[in-house]
C-alpha positions in Angstrom: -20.5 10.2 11.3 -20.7 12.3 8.4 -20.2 9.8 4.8 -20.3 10.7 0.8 -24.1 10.6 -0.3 -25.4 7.5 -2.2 -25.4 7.6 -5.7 -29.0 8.2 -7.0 -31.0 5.3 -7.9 -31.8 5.8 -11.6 -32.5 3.4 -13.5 -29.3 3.4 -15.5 -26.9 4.1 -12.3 -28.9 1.2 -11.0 -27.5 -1.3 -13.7 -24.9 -4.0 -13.0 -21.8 -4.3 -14.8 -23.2 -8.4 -16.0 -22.4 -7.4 -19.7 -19.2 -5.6 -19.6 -16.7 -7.2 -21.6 -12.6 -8.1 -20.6 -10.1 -6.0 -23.3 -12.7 -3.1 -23.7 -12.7 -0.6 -20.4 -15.8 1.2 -19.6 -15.8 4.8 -19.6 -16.2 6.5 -16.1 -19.0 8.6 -15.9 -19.4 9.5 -11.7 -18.5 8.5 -8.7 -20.3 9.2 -5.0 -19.6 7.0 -1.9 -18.7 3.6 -2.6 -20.3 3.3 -6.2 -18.7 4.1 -9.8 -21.0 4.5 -12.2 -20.0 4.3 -16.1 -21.4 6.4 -18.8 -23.7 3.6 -20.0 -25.1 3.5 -16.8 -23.4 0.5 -14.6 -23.3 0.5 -11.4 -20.0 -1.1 -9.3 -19.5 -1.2 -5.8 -15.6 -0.3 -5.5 -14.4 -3.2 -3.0 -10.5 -1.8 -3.4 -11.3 1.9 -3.7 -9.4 1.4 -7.1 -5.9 0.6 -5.9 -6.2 0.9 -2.1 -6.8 4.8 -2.7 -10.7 6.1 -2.3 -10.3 5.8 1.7 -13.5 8.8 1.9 -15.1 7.5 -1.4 -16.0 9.3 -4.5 -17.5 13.2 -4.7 -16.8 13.4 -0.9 -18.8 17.5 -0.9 -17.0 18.6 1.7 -13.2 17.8 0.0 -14.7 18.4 -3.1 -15.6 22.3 -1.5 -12.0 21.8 -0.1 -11.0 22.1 -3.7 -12.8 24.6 -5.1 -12.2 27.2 -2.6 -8.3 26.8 -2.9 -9.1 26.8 -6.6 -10.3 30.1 -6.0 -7.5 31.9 -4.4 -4.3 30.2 -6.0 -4.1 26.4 -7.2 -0.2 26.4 -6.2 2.5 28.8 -4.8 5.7 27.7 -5.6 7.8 26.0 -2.9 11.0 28.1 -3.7 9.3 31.2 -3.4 5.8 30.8 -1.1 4.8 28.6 1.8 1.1 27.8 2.5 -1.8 27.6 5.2 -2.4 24.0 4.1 1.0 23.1 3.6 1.6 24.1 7.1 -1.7 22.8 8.5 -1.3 19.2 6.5 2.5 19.3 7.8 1.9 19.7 11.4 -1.6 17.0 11.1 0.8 14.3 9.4 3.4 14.9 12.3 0.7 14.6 15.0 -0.7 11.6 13.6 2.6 10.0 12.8 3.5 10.6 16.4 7.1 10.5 17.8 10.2 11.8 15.9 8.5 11.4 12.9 7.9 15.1 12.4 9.4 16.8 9.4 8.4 15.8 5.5 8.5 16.4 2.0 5.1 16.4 0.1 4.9 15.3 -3.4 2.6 14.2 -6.3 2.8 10.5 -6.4 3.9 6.9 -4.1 6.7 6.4 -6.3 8.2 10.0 -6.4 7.6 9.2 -2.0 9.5 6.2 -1.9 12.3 7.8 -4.1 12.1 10.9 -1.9 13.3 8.3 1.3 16.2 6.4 -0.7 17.4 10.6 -1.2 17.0 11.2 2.4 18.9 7.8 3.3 21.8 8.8 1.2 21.9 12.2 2.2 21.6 11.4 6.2 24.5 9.3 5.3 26.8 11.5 3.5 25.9 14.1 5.8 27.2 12.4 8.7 30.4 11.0 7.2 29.3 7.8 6.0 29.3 8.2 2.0 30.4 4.6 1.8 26.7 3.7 2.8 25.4 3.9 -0.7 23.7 0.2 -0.5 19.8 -0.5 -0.4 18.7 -3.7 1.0 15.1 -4.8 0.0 12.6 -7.8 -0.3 11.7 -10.0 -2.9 7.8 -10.0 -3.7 7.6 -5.8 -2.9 6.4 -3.2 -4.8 7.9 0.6 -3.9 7.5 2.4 -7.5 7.7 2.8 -11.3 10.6 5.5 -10.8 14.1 3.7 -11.6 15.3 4.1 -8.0 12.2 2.3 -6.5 11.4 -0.2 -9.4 15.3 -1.1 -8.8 14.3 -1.8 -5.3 11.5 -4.2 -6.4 11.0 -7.9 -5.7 8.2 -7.8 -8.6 9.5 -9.5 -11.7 6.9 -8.6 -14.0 7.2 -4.9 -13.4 11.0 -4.8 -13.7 11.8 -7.2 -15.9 11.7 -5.0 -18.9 14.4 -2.8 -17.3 16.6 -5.4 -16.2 20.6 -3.8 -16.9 19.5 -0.2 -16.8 18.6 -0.2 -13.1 20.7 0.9 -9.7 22.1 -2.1 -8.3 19.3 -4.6 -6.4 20.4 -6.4 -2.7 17.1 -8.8 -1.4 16.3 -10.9 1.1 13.3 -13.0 1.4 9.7 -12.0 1.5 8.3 -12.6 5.0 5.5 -14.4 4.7 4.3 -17.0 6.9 2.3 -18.5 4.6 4.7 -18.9 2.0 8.1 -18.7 4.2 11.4 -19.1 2.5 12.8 -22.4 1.7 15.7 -22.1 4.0 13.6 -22.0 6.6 11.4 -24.4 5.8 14.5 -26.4 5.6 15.5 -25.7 9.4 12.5 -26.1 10.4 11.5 -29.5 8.8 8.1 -28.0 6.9 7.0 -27.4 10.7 5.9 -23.0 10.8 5.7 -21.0 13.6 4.7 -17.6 12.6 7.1 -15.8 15.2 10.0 -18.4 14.1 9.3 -17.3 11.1 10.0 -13.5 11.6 13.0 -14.3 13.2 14.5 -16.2 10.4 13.6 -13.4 7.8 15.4 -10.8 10.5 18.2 -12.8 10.6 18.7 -13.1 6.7 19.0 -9.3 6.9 21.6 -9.4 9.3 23.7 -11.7 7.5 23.1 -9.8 4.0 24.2 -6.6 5.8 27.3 -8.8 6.8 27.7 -9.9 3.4 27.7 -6.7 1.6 29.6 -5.0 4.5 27.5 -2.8 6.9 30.0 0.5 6.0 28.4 0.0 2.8 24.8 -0.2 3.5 22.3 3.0 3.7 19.2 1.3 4.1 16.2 -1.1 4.3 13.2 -0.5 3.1 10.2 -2.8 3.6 6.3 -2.6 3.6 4.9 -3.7 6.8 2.1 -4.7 5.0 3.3 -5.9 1.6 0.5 -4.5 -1.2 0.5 -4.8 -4.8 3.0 -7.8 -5.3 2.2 -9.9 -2.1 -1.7 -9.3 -1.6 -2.1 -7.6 2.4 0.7 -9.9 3.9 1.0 -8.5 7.5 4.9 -9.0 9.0 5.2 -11.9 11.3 5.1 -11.6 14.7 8.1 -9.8 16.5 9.8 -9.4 12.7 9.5 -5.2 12.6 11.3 -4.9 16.1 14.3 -7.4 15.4 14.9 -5.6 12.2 14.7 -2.2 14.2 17.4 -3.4 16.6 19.0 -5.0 13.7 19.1 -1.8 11.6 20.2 0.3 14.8 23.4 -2.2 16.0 24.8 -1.7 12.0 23.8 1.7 11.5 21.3 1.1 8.8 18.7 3.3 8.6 14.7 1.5 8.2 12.4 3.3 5.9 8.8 2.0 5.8 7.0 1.8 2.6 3.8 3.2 3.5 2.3 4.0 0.3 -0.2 1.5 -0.3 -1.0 0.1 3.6 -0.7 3.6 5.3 -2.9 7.0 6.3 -5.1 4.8 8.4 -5.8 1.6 5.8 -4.8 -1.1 8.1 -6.2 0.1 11.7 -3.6 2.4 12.4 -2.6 5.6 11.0 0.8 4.1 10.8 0.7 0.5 9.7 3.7 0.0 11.9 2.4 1.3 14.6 0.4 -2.1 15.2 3.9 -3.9 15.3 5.2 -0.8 18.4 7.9 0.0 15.7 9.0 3.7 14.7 11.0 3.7 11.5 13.8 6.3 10.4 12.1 7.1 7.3 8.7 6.6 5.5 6.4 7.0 2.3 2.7 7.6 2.6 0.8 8.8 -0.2 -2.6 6.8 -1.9 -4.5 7.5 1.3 -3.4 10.8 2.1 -5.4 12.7 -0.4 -8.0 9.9 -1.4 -7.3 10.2 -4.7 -8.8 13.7 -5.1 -5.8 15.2 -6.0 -2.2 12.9 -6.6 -0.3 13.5 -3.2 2.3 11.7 -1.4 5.1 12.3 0.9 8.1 11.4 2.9 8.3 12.0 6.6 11.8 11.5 8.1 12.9 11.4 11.8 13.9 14.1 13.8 17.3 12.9 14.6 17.8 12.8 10.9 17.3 16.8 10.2 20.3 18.6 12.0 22.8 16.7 9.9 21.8 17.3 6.5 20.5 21.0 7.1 24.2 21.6 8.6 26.0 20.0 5.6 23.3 20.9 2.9 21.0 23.7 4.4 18.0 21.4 3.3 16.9 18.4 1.8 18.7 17.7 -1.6 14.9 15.9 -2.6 11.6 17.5 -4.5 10.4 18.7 -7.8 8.3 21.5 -9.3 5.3 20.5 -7.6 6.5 19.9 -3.5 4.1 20.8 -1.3 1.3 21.5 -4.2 -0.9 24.2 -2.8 -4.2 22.8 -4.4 -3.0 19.0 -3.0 -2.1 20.0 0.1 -5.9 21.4 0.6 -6.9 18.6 -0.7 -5.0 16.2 1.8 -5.7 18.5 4.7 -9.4 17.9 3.7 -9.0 14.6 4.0 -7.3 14.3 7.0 -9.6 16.5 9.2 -12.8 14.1 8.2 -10.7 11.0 9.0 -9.9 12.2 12.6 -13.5 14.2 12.8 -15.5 11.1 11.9 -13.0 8.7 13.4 -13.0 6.3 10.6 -9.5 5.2 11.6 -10.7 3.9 14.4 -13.8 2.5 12.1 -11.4 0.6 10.1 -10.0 -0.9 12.9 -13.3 -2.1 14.2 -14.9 -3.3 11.2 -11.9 -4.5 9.7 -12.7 -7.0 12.2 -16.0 -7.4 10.7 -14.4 -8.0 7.6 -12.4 -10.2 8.4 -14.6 -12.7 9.9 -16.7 -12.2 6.6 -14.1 -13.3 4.8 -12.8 -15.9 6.9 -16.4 -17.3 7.0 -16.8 -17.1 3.1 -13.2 -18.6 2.2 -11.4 -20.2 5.3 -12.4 -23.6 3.8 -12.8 -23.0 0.0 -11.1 -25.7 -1.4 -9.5 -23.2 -3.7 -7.9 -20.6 -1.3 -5.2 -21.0 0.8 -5.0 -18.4 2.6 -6.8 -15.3 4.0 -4.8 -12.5 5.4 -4.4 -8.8 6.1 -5.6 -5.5 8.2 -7.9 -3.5 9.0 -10.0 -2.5 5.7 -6.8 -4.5 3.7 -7.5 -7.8 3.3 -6.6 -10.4 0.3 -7.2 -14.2 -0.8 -4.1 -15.9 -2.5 -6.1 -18.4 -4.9 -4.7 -22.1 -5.2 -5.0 -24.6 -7.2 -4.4 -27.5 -4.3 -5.3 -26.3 -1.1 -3.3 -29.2 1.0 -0.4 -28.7 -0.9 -0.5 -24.5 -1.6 0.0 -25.1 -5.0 -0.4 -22.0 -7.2 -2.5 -22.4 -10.7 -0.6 -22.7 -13.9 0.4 -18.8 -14.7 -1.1 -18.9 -18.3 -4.6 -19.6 -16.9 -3.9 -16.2 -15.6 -6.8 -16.9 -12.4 -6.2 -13.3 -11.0 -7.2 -11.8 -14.0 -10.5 -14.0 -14.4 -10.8 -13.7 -11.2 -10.7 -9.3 -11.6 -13.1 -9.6 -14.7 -15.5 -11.5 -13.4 -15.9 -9.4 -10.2 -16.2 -6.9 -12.5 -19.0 -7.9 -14.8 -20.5 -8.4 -11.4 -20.7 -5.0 -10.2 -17.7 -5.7 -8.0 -13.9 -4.0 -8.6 -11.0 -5.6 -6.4 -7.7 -5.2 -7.3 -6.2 -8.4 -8.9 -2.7 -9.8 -7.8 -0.3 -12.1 -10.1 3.1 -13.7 -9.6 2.8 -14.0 -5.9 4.4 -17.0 -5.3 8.0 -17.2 -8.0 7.6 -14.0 -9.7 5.4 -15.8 -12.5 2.4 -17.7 -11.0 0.3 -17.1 -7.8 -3.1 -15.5 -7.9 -4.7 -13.1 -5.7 -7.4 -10.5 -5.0 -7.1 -7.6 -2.7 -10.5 -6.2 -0.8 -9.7 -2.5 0.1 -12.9 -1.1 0.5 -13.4 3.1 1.2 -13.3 3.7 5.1 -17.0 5.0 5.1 -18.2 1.6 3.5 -21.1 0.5 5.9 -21.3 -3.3 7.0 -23.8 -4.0 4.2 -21.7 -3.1 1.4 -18.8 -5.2 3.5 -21.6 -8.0 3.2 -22.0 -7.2 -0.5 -18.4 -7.1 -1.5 -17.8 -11.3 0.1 -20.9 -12.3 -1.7 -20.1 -11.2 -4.4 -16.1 -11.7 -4.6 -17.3 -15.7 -3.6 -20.0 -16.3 -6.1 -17.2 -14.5 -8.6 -14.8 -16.7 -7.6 -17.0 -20.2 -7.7 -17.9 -19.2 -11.4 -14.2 -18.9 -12.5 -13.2 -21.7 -11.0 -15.8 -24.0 -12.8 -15.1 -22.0 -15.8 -11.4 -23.2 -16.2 -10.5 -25.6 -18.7 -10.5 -28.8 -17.2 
């Protein structure tokens, strides 16, 4: 298996980050494997591969010589008037590994511009096939799917969208499923008692009576993660949860687009995080892993079934900017994408995401200040509590995640910090989401140090 080479060991690349300060960001000098190195010389071991996006590393050579050699022919060729070798190559890779009817797409530069990509689709499969009543989205609270208006609008995440509040598209949610933290209503039913399936089942059923609410002629689509990122921290779907809502979304004509961005292109196991749950959605959005960060690069794939309609009414998608299917990005992702199948690292993931996880499990399943461990593959998280018995969050102006961030950080160690899990204002969590080509030792290195970073925040609080 072929991996990024190891950052020399100067003496100033060999320096931890002990004395860096909170309010005052470092200045990134290089990057190579798993390791950042700033330009006064600290070392940190990237445990998140920055926001779940690094999956091959930093100065991979062989995407970096990717680059340079598209570089040297034509950085882009403009969609409207040129196709391309790696937009063709990339295209028919993300089809095979997508598997199924998931075979035509739409590349573009970023997660958010994907996600907004699919809500266009939606509407337009809808409209093209009679249904322009269907203008409805129908989302979850505690989601992330974009800083665009369309997909913050879709966004359980009060702190991102709060700001925007009155100037957004109109929002429909249902609850977050999330056995650890299931909704009340069913903690109701179910007398406190929770069963993970049961669980999944009550969250499916929510949708089906909020599709019955807002009238299922009016309703385009749902959109979910299967593995909620940025405002949940790596919470897998329940058991049995991704195939009601399937048959859910087929019986009412409601077309299910997976959010991707963050938990797809291998990082939980699978090349399709939904394919762990034996669920194909209509519509999806992949982007932070599919070019590793080397060049922005997202896209959204959309079912066979769904083509004939719109190219009949339309004669294409009515979706895309300047920069679709980027020449330079595309080379770039197709880069990517050959090592990943080459070197099997999804397969890696999948096998020493179970490395990781006992790890973790070992390091935190009885810390008296977590309360839960949880995720994927190389996606993993710890939701921080204040009272372990009773899942109570800390108070939100202690601001734990953040402490919790900064302090891995002085340590050498960057994870990627979670807030607001549990009501939108408090809930504290840290996300592992370490490069695929991270060996067991640095898998060893990241819960060592996330734990001692954790111990030393926790006895730094006021008391």
């Amino acid at each position: 298996m072929s991996t990024a080479p190891t950052v020399a060991k100067s003496t100033a690349a060999s320096k931890q980050g002990a004395d860096w300060q909170p309010g005052h960001l470092p200045k990134v000098d290089f990057g190579e494997g798993c390791y950042v190195v700033d330009t006064d010389g600290r070392r940190y071991l990237d445990g998140s591969a920055g926001p779940a996006v690094y999956s091959l590393g930093h100065a991979h050579p062989e995407v970096n010589e990717a680059i340079k050699r598209q570089l040297d022919r034509i950085a882009h060729g403009y969609r409207y008037t040129f196709t391309s070798d790696p937009l063709e190559e990339l295209t028919a890779m993300v089809a095979e590994s997508c598997g199924g009817g998931l075979k035509h797409m739409t590349f573009v530069s970023s997660g958010s511009e994907a996600v907004e990509s699919c809500l266009k689709i939606a509407l337009q499969y809808q409209t093209s096939i009679g249904q322009k009543s269907r203008r409805l989205i129908i989302s979850r609270e505690r989601s992330w799917h974009g800083n665009t208006m369309g997909a913050t609008s879709i966004s359980g995440f009060y702190a991102r969208r709060e700001a925007f509040e009155g100037a957004m598209m109109p929002s429909n949610f249902v609850s977050a499923a999330n056995v650890y933290r299931p909704p009340a209503g069913y903690l109701k039913e179910s007398g406190g008692r929770i069963d993970p399936a049961a669980v999944g089942e009550y969250c499916a059923r929510e949708l089906e009576l909020k599709i019955q609410e807002l009238g299922a002629e009016k309703v385009a689509a749902f959109i979910f993660e299967p593995v909620v990122g940025a405002a949940g921290g790596c919470v897998p779907a329940p058991p049995g949860y991704a195939k009601r809502v399937r048959e859910i979304c087929d019986r009412y004509g409601v077309l299910m687009i997976a959010d991707e961005v963050m938990c797809g292109a291998g990082r939980t196991g699978t090349w399709r995080a939904l394919e762990h749950d034996g669920v194909e959605p209509d519509i999806m959005a992949v982007a932070k892993g599919l070019a590793a960060g080397y060049v922005p690069l997202g896209v959204a794939i959309y079912h066979d079934r769904l083509k004939a309609p719109m190219f009949a009414k339309y004669g294409g998608l009515l979706t895309g900017h300047t920069f679709t299917g980027h020449t330079l990005a595309c080379a770039a992702g197709l880069a990517v994408q050959k090592i990943l199948k080459r070197d099997r690292l999804v397969e890696k993931v999948r096998e020493d995401g179970l490395y990781l996880e006992a790890k973790l499990r070992a390091a935190f399943g009885d810390h008296p200040h977590v309360g839960d461990v949880r995720g994927r593959g190389f996606f993993w998280a710890i939701e921080v509590v204040e009272d372990r018995a009773a899942k109570a969050a800390f108070d939100a102006k202690l601001a734990v995640y953040q402490r919790l961030r900064d302090r891995c950080f002085g340590n050498g160690l960057i994870c990627y910090p979670v807030g607001g899990n549990v009501d939108g204002l408090s809930g504290d969590i840290a996300i592992v989401s370490p490069p695929f080509i991270a060996t067991r030792s640095e898998l060893d290195s990241i819960v060592e140090i996330l734990r001692h970073s954790l111990d030393e925040v926790i006895g730094d609080l006021p008391k």
